[in-house]
C-alpha positions in Angstrom: -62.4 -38.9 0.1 -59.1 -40.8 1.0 -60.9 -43.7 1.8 -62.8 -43.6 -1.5 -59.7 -43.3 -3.6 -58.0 -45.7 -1.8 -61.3 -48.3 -2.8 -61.3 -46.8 -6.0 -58.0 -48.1 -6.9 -58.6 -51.4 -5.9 -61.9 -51.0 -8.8 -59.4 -49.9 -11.0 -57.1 -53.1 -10.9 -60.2 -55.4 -10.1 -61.7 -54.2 -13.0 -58.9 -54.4 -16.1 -57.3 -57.4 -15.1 -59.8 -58.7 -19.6 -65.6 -62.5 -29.9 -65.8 -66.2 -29.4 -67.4 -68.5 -32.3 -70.9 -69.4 -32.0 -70.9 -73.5 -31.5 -73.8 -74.9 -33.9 -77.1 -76.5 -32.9 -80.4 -75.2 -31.3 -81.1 -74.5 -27.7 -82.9 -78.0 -27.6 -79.8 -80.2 -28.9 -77.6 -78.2 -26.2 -79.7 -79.1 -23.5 -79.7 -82.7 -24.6 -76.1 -82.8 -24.0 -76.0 -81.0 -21.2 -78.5 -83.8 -19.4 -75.3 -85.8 -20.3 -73.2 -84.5 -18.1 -74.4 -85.8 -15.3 -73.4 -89.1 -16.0 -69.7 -89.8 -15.9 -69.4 -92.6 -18.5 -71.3 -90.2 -21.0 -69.3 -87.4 -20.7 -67.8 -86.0 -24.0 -65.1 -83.2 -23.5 -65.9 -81.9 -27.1 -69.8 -81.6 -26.8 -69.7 -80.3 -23.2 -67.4 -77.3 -24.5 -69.3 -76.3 -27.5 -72.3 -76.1 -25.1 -70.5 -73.6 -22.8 -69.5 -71.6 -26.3 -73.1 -71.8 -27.1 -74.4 -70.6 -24.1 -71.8 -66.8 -24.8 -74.6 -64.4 -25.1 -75.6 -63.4 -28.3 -76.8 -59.5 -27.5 -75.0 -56.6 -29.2 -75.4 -54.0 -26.2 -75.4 -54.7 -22.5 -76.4 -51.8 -20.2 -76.8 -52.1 -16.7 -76.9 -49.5 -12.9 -74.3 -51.2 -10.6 -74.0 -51.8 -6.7 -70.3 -52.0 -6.4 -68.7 -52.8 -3.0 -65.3 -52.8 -3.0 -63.5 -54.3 0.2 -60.2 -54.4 0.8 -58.4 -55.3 4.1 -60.4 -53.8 6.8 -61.8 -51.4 4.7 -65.1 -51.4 2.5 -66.8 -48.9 0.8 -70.1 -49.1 -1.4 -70.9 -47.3 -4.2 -73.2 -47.7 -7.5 -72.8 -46.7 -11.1 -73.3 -48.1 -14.5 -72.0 -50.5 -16.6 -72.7 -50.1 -20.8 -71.0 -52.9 -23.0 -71.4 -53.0 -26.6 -69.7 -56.3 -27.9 -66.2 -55.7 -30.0 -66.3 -52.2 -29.6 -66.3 -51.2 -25.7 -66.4 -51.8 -22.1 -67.2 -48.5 -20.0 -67.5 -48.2 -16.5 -68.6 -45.4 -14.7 -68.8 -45.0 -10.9 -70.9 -42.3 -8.7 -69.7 -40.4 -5.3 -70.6 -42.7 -2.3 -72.9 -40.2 -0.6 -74.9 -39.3 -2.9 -74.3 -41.8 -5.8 -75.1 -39.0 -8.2 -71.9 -37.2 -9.2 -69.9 -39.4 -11.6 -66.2 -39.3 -9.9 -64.4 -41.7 -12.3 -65.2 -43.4 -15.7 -62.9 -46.3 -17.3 -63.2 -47.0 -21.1 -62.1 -50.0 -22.8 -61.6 -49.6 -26.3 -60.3 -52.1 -28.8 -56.6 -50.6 -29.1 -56.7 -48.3 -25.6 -57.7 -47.6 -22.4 -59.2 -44.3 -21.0 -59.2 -43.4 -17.1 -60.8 -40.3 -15.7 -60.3 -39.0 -12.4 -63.2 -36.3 -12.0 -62.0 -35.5 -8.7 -58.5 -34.2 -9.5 -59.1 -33.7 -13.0 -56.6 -36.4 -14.8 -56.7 -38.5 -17.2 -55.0 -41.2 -18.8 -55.6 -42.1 -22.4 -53.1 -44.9 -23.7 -52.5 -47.9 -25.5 -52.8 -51.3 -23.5 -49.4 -52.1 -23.2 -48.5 -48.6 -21.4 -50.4 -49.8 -18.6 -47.9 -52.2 -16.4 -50.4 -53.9 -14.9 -52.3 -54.8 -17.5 -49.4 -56.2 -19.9 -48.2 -58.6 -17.1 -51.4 -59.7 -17.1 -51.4 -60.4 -20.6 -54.9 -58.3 -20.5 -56.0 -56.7 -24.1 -59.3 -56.0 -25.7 -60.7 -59.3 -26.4 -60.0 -61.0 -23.0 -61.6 -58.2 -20.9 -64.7 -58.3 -22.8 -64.8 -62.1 -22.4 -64.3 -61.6 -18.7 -67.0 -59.1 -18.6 -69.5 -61.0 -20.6 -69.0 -64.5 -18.6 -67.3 -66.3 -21.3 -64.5 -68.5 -22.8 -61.3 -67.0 -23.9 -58.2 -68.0 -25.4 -55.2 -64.8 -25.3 -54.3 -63.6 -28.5 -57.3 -65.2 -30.0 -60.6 -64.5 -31.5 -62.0 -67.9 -31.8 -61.4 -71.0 -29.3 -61.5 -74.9 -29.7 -61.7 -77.5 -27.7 -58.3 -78.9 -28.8 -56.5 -75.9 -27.1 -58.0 -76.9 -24.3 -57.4 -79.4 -21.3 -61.4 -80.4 -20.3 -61.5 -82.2 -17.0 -65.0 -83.0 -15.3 -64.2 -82.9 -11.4 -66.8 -84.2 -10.0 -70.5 -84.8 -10.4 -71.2 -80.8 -10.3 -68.1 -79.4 -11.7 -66.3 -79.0 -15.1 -62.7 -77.2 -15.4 -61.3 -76.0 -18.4 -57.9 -75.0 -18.6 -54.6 -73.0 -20.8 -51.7 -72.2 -19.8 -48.8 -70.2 -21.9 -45.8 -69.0 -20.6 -47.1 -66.8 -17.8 -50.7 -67.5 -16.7 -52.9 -70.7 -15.9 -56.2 -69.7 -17.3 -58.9 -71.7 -15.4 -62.5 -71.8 -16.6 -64.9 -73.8 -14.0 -68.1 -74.4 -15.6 -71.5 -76.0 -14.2 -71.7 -79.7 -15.1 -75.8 -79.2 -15.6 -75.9 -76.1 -17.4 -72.4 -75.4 -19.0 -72.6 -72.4 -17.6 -69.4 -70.3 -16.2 -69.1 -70.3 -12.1 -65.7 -68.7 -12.7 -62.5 -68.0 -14.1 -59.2 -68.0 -12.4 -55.7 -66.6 -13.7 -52.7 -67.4 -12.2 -49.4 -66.9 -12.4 -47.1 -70.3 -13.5 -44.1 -69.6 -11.6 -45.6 -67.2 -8.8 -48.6 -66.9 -6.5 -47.9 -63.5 -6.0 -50.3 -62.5 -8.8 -53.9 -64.2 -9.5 -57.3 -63.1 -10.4 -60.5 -64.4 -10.5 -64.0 -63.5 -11.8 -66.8 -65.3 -9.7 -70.2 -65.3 -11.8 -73.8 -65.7 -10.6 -77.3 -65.8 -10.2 -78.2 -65.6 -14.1 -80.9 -64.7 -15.1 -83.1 -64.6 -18.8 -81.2 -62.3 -21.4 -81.8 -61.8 -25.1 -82.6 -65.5 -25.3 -79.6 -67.0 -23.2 -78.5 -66.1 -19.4 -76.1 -63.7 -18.2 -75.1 -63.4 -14.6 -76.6 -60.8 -12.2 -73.3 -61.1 -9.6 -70.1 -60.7 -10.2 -67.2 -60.9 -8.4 -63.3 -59.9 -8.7 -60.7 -61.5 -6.8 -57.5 -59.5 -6.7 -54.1 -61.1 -5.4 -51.6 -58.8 -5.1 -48.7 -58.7 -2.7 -50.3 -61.7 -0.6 -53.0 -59.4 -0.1 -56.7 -60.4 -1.8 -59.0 -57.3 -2.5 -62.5 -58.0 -4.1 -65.3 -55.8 -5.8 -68.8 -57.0 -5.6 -70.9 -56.0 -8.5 -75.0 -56.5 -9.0 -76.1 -55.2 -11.7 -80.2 -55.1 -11.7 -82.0 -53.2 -15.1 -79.8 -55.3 -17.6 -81.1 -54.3 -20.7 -79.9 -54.0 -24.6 -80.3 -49.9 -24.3 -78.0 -48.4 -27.3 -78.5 -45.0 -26.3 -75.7 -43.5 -25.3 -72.4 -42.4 -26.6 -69.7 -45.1 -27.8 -66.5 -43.7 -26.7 -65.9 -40.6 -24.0 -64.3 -37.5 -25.4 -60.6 -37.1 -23.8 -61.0 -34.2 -21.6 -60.1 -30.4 -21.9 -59.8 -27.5 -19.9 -58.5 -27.8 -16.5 -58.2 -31.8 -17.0 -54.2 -32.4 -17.0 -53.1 -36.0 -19.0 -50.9 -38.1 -16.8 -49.5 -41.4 -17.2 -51.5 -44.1 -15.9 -48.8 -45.3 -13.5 -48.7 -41.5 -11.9 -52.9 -41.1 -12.0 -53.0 -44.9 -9.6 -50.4 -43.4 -7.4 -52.5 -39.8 -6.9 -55.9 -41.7 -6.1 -53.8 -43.7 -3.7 -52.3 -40.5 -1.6 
């Protein structure tokens, strides 16, 4: 069980580290421009841009089973679970026992103004605004940039909407597209494919550190509500010079609705901790 909560952890940070506008023109015109791409000399910052904000799925709910494997250092662990999205309201995440993936052992909800972690092993929770979690407001991390990060798009922090002007748009080679912000803390790096305007992955670094960076690998997309939406994901964790990742594949992707919004803060023998002492415990 030490060796789970230890993982677990690692899920936990993977994980939190994240309502664009819908560009105009029909899936024919974006796939016009995108043909483009390929060729330097026709390359158009603007027009490549809109088709990556074009190509944000357009689905309400997301609902998915996992296959999580978490590794860090020498150790992995493998688990499964279930992801359920619904799109500016929340993220959950909930994650089964290891042996026999049937027990739910922790859940993570993302709402718009706060964040709800339940440890169902030592009966704890955490239920607290974004900015009582350190982690997450050094990361600059609220609503609207976690759901971007889970649903494989654009984002600007602080912002609902994004524009290309905000943006530096740099095609690096024939296969290859970054797009790029940076504020006072993080470099936000968004590599898109040159053929599909598609994301391949989004990095966040620190400006005046490497001690901190994360990175969300996306891929094998596949047919969604109309648009495609990656079947593998990846978190990259820097932390301490030391890189932890969680591997999620989510299979059974559908636009399911049943099921209930937002998890009921616990009661009865469930104690409410800070966040900062609930990490420490599942790392004991």
């Amino acid at each position: 069980m030490n060796t789970f909560r230890h993982s677990f952890l690692y899920a936990l940070a993977l994980c939190v580290a994240s309502v664009l506008v819908v560009a105009c023109g029909s899936t024919k015109k974006i796939k016009t421009d995108n043909d483009k791409l390929t060729n330097n000399a026709a390359f158009q910052t603007t027009t490549f841009f809109n088709s990556v904000v074009a190509n944000k799925s357009t689905a309400e709910y997301l609902t998915s089973k996992i296959k999580a494997r978490l590794v860090s250092g020498d150790k992995t662990i493998s688990t499964g679970g279930n992801l359920r999205m619904k799109r500016d309201e929340v993220i959950q995440i909930s994650l089964v026992d290891p042996i026999l993936g049937i027990t739910e052992v922790a859940r993570l909800e993302f709402s718009k103004d706060k964040v709800l972690f339940i440890d169902r092993v030592h009966k704890q929770y955490a239920d607290v605004p974004y900015n009582s979690v350190d982690f997450l407001q050094k990361a600059n991390v609220d609503f609207n940039s976690l759901q971007a990060l889970f649903w494989s798009e654009l984002f600007k922090p602080g912002d609902t909407q994004v524009k290309a002007s905000d943006f530096s748009i740099k095609k690096t080679d024939a296969k290859s597209v970054n797009i790029d912000f940076t504020d006072k803390v993080l470099n936000y790096q968004f590599v898109a494919s040159a053929a599909d305007a598609l994301l391949n992955k989004t990095n966040i670094t620190g400006t005046t550190s490497s001690a901190y960076a994360l990175s969300f690998d996306y891929g094998d997309y596949t047919e969604f509500n109309g648009k495609k939406f990656p079947q593998e994901i990846t978190l990259s964790f820097v932390s301490a010079a030391k890189t932890n990742k969680i591997e999620l594949e989510l299979n059974s992707i559908s636009q399911n609705s049943n099921w209930t919004l937002h998890t009921a803060t616990p009661t009865g023998r469930y104690t409410q901790v800070s966040a900062d002492k609930l990490f420490k415990s599942l790392t004991r």
